[in-house]
C-alpha positions, -999 to +999 in steps of 0.1 A: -684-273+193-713-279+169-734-311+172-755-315+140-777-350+123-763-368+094-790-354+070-774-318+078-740-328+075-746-345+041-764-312+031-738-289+043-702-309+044-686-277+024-694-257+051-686-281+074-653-288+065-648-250+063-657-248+100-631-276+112-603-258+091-607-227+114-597-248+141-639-261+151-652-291+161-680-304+148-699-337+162-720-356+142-753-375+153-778-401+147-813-399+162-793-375+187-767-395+198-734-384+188-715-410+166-683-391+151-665-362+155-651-336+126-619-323+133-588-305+114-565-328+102-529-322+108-498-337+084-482-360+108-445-343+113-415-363+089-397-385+106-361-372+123-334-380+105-304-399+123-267-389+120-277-358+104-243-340+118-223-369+119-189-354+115-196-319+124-197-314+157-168-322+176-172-328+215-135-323+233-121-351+254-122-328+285-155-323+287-174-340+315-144-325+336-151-299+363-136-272+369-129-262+406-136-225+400-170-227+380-183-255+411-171-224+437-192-199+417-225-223+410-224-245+442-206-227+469-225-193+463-197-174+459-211-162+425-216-126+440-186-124+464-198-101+493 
C-alpha cells in the first residue's frame, strides 16, 4: 500500500489508476494525514434471477422418505460390514 499527497496524485493519476488495476492500494493524503483510499473497482455481480427452472426440475413425492437400509449404512456403521 502506497500513501502519496494530493499534488502527486493529481500529477500522476494514470499511473495511479494503473497501480490499483493490478490489484494495489493506494491512500491518498493531505498535510500527511490520509483522507481517501484508491482501490480496484469491481462490477457489482447481476442480480439472481428467480424461477429460472421453473418447470424443469421435478422433485418425486417420496423424497424426504428414509430408507431403512441407507440409515443402517450411514448411522449404524455398518457401512464396512466386518
Amino acid at each position: 500500500m502506497q500513501i502519496i499527497n494530493i499534488h502527486q496524485a493529481k500529477t500522476n493519476l494514470s499511473r495511479l489508476i494503473e497501480k490499483t488495476l493490478r490489484g494495489e492500494e493506494v491512500i491518498i493524503a493531505k498535510a500527511g494525514k490520509p483522507v481517501a483510499k484508491l482501490v480496484k473497482y469491481d462490477k457489482p455481480p447481476k442480480p439472481r434471477k428467480l424461477g429460472l427452472l421453473k418447470g424443469k426440475i421435478v422433485i418425486p413425492d417420496d423424497f424426504d422418505e428414509e430408507s431403512e437400509e441407507i440409515n443402517k449404512l450411514f448411522y449404524k456403521g455398518e457401512l464396512f460390514p466386518k
